[in-house]
N, C-alpha and C positions, 0 to 999 in steps of 0.2 A: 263592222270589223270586231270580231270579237279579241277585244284587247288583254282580257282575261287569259283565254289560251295563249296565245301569243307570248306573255311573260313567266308563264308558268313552265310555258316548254324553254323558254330560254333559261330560266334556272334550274331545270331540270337537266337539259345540256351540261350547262356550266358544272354541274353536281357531277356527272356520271365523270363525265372529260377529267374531273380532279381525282377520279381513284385511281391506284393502284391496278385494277385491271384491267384500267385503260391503255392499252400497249402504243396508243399512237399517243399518248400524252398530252398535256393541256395545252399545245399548240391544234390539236384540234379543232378544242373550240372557235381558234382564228379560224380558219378552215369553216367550219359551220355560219360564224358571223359573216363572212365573206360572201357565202353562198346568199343566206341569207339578204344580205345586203343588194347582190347582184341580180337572185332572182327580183324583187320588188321592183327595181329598176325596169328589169326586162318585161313583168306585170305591166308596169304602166305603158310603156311602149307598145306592148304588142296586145293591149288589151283585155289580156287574160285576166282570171279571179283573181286580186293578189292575195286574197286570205287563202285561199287552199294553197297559193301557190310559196307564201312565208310558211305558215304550219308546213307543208311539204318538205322545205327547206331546213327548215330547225330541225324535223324527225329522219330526214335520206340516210343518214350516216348511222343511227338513232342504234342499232343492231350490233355491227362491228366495233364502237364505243365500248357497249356494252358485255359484249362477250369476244374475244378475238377467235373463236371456232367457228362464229357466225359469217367469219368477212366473204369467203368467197362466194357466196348468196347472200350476202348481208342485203340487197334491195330485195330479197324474197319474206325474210324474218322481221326486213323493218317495216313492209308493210302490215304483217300479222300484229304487231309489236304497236306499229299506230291505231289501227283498228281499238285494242282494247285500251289504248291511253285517251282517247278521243272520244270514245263509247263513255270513259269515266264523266269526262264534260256537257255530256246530251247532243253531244256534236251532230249536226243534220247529217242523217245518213250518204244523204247523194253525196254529199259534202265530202265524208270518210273516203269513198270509193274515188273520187277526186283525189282526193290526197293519198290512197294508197297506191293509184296508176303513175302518181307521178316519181313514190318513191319504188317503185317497179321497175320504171324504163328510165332513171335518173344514170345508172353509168356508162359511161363513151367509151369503157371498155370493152364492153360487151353491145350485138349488133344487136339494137332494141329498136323497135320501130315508135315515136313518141305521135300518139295519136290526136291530143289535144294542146291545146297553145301553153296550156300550164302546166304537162309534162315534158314541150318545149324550155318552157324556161326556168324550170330545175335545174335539167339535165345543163341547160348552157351554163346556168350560173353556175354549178359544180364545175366544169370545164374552166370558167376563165376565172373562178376565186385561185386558185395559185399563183394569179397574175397580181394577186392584192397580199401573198404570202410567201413573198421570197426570199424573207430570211428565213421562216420552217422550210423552207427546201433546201436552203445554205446550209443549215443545221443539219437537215438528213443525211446530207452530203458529205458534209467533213467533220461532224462529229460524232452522228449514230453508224455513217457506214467505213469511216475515217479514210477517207479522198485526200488527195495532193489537191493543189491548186487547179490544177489545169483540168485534171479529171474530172472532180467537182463543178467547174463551170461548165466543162461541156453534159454532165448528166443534168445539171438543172436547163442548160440552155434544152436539152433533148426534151426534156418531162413538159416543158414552157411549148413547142412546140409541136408535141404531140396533145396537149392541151387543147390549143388553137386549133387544131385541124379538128378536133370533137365538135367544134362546133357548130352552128345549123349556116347555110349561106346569107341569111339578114344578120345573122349576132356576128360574123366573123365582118361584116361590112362595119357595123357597130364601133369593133373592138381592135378593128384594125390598128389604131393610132396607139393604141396601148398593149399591143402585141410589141409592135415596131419597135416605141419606147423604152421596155422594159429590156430588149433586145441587142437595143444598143448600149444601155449601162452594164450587161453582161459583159460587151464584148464579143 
């Protein structure tokens, strides 16, 4: 495991996430640690690298962070984007291409077909880290988009489970329990 990269892209995260032209603000980085977090889990379970598949994770968002012109193809620019931060580490090539598939086919918005188990559990850990960040969605809610009460709770309840349906049929088996839960402290 190369634990080198690994902390270097997390500070580097953490960096961009803190400026000013970061539009989605340093709840982001929740948001990345989340993924983070949930892909390694879903690595271990389903087998997969987990080093491409953390590296993947810290870089998916890596684009739209960085520029907010880039989001609507932000998984097209942040795989160009990883390519050359990864190239700076001697990172194994096969490796790169690894890690650039999976931030390619990483969003449930768009109908991507994820061809390897580690672009499998990207793409899920994206999907259900807003299940680990639901006060940035509280916050979207009623402070950046300025919701009433009830509004508010039904747009996060809606985002929460259009979330869960992004997901593959083993992670929604997984994640089931913590769908439900999260579901019922909504109301």
């Amino acid at each position: 495991m190369r634990e080198d990269i690994l902390r270097n892209l997390q500070q580097e995260i953490y960096n961009r996430c803190q400026k000013e032209s970061n539009k989605f603000g340093i709840g982001c980085y929740q948001h990345i640690v989340a993924v983070v977090k949930n892909a390694e889990i879903l690595a271990g379970k389903y087998g997969a690298d987990k080093e491409v598949v953390m590296i993947a994770a810290w870089l998916h968002d890596i684009a739209s962070i960085t520029d907010y012109s880039l989001y609507e193809l932000h998984h097209v620019y942040g795989a160009k984007m990883a390519f050359d931060i990864l190239k700076k580490y001697d990172y194994d090539s096969k490796k790169i291409y690894l890690v650039q598939e999976c931030i390619r086919n990483h969003r449930g918005s768009v109908s991507l077909t994820k061809n390897t188990l580690e672009e499998l559990c990207v793409a899920d850990a994206d999907a259900i880290s807003h299940f680990d960040s639901v006060p940035s969605l509280l916050y979207l809610a009623y402070v950046q988009k300025g919701m009433e009460i009830k509004e508010g709770k039904e747009f996060v309840k809606a985002k929460l489970a259009r979330s869960f349906q992004k997901l593959s049929i083993e992670s929604k088996k997984y994640y089931q329990d913590k769908f439900e839960k999260v579901m019922e402290v909504l109301g």
